[in-house]
N, C-alpha and C positions, 0 to 999 in steps of 0.2 A: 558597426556590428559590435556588441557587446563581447567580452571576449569571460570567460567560466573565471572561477576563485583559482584557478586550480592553474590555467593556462598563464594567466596573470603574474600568476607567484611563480609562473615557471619562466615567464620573461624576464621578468625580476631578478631571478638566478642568473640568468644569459648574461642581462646587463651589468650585471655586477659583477660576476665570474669576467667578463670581458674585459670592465675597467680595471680592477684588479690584480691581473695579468698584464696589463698594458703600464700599472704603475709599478709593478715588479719588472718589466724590461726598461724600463726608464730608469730604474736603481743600477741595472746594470749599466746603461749606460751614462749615468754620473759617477759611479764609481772608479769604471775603468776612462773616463775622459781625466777623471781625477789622478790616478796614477799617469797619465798618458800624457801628461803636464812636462812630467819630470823622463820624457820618451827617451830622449836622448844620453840622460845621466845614467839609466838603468840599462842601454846600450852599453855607456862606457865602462861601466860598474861592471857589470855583466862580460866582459870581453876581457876577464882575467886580473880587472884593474891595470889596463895598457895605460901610460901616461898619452894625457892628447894632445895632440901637438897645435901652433894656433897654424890655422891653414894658410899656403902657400907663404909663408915667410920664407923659404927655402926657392930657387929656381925652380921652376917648373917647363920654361920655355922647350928646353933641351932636351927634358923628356919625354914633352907631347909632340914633339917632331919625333921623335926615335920611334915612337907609339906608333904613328900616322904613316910612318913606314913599313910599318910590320904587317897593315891591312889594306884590305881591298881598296881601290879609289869609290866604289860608291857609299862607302861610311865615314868618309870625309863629309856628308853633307851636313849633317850635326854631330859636334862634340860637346859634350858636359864634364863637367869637372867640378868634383865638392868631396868633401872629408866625412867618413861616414862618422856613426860612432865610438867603431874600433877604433878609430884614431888613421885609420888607413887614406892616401886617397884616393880615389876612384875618378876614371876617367873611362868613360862611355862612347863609344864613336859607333855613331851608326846611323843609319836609314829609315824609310820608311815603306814597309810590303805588308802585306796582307798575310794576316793569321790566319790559324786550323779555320776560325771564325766566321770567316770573310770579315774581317772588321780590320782596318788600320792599323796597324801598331808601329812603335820602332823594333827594331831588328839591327846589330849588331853587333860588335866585340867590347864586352865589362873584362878593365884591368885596375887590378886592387895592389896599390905600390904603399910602398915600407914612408908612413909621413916621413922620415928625414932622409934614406938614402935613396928612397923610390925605384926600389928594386921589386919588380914586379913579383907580389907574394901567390896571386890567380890572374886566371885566366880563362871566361865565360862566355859564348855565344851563341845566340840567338834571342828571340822576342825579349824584351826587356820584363814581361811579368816572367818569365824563365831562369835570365840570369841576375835580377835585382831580386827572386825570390829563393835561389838557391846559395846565400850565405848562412853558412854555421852560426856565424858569430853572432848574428843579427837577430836569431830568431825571436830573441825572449820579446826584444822591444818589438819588433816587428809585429808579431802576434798581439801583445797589449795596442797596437795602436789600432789592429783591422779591426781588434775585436770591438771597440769601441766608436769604427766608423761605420762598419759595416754589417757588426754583431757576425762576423763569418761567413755572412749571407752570399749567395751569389751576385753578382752586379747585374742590373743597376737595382735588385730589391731590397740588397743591405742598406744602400742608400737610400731606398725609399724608405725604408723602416723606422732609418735612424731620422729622417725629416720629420715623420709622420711624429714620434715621441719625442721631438725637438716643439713640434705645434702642440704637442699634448703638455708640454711642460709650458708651452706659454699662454696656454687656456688656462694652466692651473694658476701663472702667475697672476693672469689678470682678473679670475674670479676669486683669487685672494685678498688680491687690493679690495674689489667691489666687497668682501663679504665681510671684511677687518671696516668697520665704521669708524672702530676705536684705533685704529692702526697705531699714531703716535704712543696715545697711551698700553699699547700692546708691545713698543719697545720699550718700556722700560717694568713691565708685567711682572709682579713678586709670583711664582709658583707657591698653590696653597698645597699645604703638605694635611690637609687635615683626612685625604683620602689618596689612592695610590691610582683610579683613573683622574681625577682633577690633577695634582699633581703634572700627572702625564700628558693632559689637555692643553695645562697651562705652557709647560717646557715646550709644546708643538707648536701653540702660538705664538710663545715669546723668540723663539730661534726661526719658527718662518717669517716672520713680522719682519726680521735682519734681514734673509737671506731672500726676501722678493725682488732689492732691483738684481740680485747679482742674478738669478733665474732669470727672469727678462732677458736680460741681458746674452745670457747663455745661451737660453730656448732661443730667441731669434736669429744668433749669429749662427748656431749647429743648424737649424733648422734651412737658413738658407744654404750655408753651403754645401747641406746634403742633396737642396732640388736645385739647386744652379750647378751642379755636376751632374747628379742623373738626370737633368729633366730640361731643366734652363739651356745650358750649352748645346746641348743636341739639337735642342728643337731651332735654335736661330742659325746651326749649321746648315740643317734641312730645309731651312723657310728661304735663308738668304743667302746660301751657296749651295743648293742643289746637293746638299749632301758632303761638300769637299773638306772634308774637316781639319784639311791642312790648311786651305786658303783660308778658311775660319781662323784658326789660330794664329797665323805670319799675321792676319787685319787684327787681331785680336790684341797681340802682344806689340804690334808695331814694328815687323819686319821690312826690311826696304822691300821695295814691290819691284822696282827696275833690277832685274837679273842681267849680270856680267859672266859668262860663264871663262871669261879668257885667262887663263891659268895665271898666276902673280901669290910668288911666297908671302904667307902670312909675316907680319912683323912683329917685333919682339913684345911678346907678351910676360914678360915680367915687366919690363916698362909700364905698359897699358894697366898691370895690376896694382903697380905702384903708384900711379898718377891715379888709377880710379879709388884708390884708400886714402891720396890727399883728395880730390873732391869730394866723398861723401863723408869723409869726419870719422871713418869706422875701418877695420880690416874687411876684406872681401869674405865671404863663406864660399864663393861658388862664382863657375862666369862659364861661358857658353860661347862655342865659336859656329856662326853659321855659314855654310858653304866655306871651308878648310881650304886653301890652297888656290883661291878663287878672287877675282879682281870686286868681285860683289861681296866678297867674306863680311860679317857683322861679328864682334864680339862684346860682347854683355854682360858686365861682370855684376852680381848680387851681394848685395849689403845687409844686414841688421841695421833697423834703425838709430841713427847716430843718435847723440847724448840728447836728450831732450824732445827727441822726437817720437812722435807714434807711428809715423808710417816710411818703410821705408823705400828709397829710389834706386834704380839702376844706374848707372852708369855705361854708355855706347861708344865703342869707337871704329871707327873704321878697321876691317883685319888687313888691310894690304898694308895701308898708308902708317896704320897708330894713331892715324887724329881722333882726338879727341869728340866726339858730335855734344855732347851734354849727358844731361841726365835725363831718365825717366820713368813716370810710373810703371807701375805690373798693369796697368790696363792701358790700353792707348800708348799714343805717341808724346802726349802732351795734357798736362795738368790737368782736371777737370773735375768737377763733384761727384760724375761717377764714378772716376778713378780715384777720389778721395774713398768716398764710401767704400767701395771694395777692397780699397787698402788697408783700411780699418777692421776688416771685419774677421780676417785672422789676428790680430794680435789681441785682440779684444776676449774673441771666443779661446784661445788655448794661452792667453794671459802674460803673452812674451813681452808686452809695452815697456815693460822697467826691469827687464833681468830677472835675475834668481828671486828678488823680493814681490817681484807681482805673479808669480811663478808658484811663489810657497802663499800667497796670498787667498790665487786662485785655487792652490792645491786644498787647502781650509775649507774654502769655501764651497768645494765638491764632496765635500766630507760634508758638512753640513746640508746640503738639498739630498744626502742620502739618510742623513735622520730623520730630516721632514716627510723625507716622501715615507718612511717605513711607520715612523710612528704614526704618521696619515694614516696607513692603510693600516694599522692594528687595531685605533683609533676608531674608525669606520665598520670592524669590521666585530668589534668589540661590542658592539649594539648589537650585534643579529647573531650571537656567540648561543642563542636559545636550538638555534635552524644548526644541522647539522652538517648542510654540505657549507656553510657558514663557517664550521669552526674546520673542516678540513681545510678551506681553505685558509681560514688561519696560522693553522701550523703548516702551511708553507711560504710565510714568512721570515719566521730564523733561519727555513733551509734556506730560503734565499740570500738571508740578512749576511747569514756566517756561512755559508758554500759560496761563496763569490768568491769571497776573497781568499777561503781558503783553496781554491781550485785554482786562484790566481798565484799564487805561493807557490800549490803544486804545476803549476809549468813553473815556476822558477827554480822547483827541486828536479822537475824530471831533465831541463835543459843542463844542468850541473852535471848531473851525474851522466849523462851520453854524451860531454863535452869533448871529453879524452878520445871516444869513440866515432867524432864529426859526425854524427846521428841526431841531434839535436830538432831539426827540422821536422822528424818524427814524434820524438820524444819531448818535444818544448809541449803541443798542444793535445798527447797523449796524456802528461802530465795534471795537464786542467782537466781534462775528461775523465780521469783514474780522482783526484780531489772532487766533481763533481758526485760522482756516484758515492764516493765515502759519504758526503754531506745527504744526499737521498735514503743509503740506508741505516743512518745515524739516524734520520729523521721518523722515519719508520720503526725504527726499534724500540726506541727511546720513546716512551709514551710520555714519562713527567716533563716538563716544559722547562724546569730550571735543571734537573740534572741535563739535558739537553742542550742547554745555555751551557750550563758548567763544559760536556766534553766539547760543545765547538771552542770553546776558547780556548781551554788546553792545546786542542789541537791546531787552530791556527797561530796561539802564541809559538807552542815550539817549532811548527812550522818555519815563522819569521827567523827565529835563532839558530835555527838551521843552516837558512839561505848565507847568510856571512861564512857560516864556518866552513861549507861545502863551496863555496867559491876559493877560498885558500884552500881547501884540501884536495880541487882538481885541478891543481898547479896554478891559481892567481897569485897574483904577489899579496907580502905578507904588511901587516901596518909599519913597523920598521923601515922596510924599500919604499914603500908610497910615501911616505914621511919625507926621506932623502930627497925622492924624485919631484918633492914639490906638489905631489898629487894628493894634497890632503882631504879632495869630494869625495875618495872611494872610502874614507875612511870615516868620514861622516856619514857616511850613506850605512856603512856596516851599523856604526853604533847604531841610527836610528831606527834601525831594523834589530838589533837585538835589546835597544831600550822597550821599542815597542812588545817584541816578544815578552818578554819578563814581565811588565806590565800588564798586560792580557794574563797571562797564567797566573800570576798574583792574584788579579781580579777572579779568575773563574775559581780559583782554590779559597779563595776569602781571607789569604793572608793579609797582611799589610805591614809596611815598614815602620817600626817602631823605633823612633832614636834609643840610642843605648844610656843609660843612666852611668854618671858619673860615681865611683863609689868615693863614700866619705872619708876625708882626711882624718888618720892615728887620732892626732890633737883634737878635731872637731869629734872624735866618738869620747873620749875622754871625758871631756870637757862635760856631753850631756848626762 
């Protein structure tokens, strides 16, 4: 059927309004994956500037017996233990019952002790989204990382979401390869300046041309781990255990399957932490005791991959005995290509392979697929700029471009200032939501397009210059004490947020730094 002039050009719209939208949720989520790099430094940062301590270098043994005392015998069945951001550590004991949901969940007692004297500072219980979501301190990072997994969504469709523009960003990568003929010669591309869209053409070529394999790369690792969490693991729970999503995960992760229930005290687990840091070449982050107090007990301690590696291994010992069993992958019992593959496929996607330098690498690099993707769509959208719902749509691009990240600023001003108040948990993503709507009706006011440009900058510059200063002024330590304490990330972390801010307001005001000229020497004015 032949379709009118009229219904055509209104498909047209549909499609393009849809892509459009779909590449403006992709921006959000490369940007905030791109802060979401550095999750755990803007936790530390963010938590007053605590100094952190390296995990369990201190006993622990003595005080997860003290712990394991103080609760019920059925949250002895799993314990966890790991050091959050605050620097605190956290030790988890609990079970597993059915939530409001009917769905599985763990269910137990979260206690958050002091890293060096572990003096228990809270104490939380019930479902683990409950008390793992109810920290003050946690909230800024915590918020930047859902936002960026799950876009806020409810589960499992934030996950689908973020799959879905994980496969969108790897369509784009790979009709980028096919549509760059000239690819090579596209990386080393002079920008022609003899017009300001060629220019603008050229720079969108030349900086995606770079940033193709790192997209690849990105789009397929997010993309899987968003549908091998909502989609993949469920479904081989339901195929090949009836739904049991416990027995899924003990076969999954390689839990002993012969159960001892005959009571036999755990042994000394400092021992076990110490001998698991001489086998894997690294300090532990975290280690897991299953069935507490139990002749079956398993403990599993977790590493960062040691010096030169990409992927890293566990470490199992027996909990009654202490022996040692070996090491092994996050998938299976025992080494294999799948368990290589999936062991690759976070350090790859959130860039943890080589420390802080693949870290700031990655971080770059998420800065860059969100020029692409914007100058793409201004680019694209700069052709049909005649049609009018064409150019509205256009102009919401800066609000996107500058309301992201200034809405991401403002959770990090609203968390600040409700700090004093342990309100935060309100206030962190009221914040983004209060900088959202500024960026909306900035956008709407402001008809000219560069005074536009000009107040988002101001605004997100002094934003950034902000964030340092209202973290010392709601009682974080001052550079002076972080200096002492050896803690000099929290102090780079301030500069780079208030270099940043300066820079931005520089730019939007059109100043710029001008060396200061030397005045001329007595003699040399003489003289001429």
């Amino acid at each position: 059927m032949a379709l009118s002039q009229r219904r055509t050009k209104r498909l047209v719209a549909i499609h393009g309004w849809s892509g459009a939208i779909l590449g403006l949720l992709l921006y959000v989520v490369l940007l905030t994956g791109a802060v979401a790099v550095f999750a755990f430094e803007i936790g530390s940062w963010s938590a007053s500037g605590m100094k952190a301590q390296e995990p369990f270098t201190r006993p622990i043994d003595g005080t997860l017996r003290t712990l394991a005392a103080q609760v019920p015998g059925d949250y002895h069945e799993d314990i966890s233990v790991f050091h959050n951001s605050a620097g605190h550590v956290v030790a988890f004991l609990h079970t597993h019952a059915q939530n409001d949901e009917d769905e599985i969940d763990e269910k137990g007692i979260l206690f958050e002790l002091h890293p060096v004297t572990h003096e228990v500072l809270t104490r939380r219980e019930g479902f683990s989204s409950e008390v793992f979501g109810a920290d003050p301190w946690g909230a800024l990072d915590e918020f930047l990382v859902e936002l960026h997994v799950n876009l806020h969504l409810p589960d499992p469709w934030g996950l689908y979401a973020t799959g879905v523009l994980g496969l969108l960003m790897l369509a784009s990568a790979i009709s980028g390869i096919l549509m760059h003929r000239h690819v090579i010669k596209d990386l080393f591309l002079a920008p022609r300046l003899s017009s300001r869209l060629l220019t603008a053409r050229d720079r969108h070529n030349l900086v995606g041309s770079w940033a193709l394999p790192f997209a690849f790369v990105l789009a397929f690792t997010g993309a899987f781990l968003s549908f091998a969490i909502a989609l993949g693991l469920p479904t081989i729970s339901t195929v090949a255990f009836g739904g049991d999503r416990m027995a899924f995960f003990e076969r999954l992760v390689g839990l002993r399957e012969a159960e001892d229930p005959t009571p036999a005290p755990t042994a000394d687990l400092d021992a076990m932490l110490a001998a698991a840091a001489e086998a894997a070449g690294s300090v532990p982050r975290g280690f897991s005791v299953h069935h507490w107090g139990r002749a079956d007990a398993t403990v599993t301690v977790f590493h960062l991959p040691a010096e030169g590696d990409l992927i890293a291994e566990q470490q199992v010992f027996e909990g009654a005995t202490g022996v040692h069993l070996g090491s092994k992958p996050a998938l299976g019992t025992k080494p294999s290509l799948g368990s290589a593959v999936f062991g690759l496929i976070p350090p790859l996607h959130f860039g943890t392979f080589a420390g802080l330098l693949s870290r700031t690498v990655w971080f770059a690099l998420g800065l860059v697929g969100c020029y692409v993707t914007l100058t793409g769509l201004q680019l694209w959208l700069q052709r049909r700029a005649e049609d009018l719902l064409w150019r509205r749509l256009a102009r919401a691009v800066p609000v996107f471009g500058y309301g992201l990240p200034i809405a991401m600023a403002g959770s990090g001003i609203g968390f600040f200032l409700s700090l004093p108040a342990a309100s935060t948990l309100f206030w962190t993503p009221a914040g983004f939501l209060i900088g959202c709507a500024l960026a909306v009706v900035a956008g709407l006011a402001v008809r000219d397009s560069r005074a536009l440009a000009r107040l988002y900058g101001l605004v997100l510059g002094t934003s950034l210059i902000a964030l340092p200063l209202l973290r010392m002024a709601m009682g974080g330590a001052g550079w002076v004490s972080l200096l002492s304490d050896g803690n000099a990330a929290i102090v780079v972390f301030d500069l780079v947020l208030l270099l940043a801010g300066v820079g931005i307001v520089l730019g939007a005001t059109g100043l710029r730094l001008r060396p200061v000229k030397r005045p001329q020497s007595a003699n040399r004015v003489a003289a001429e």
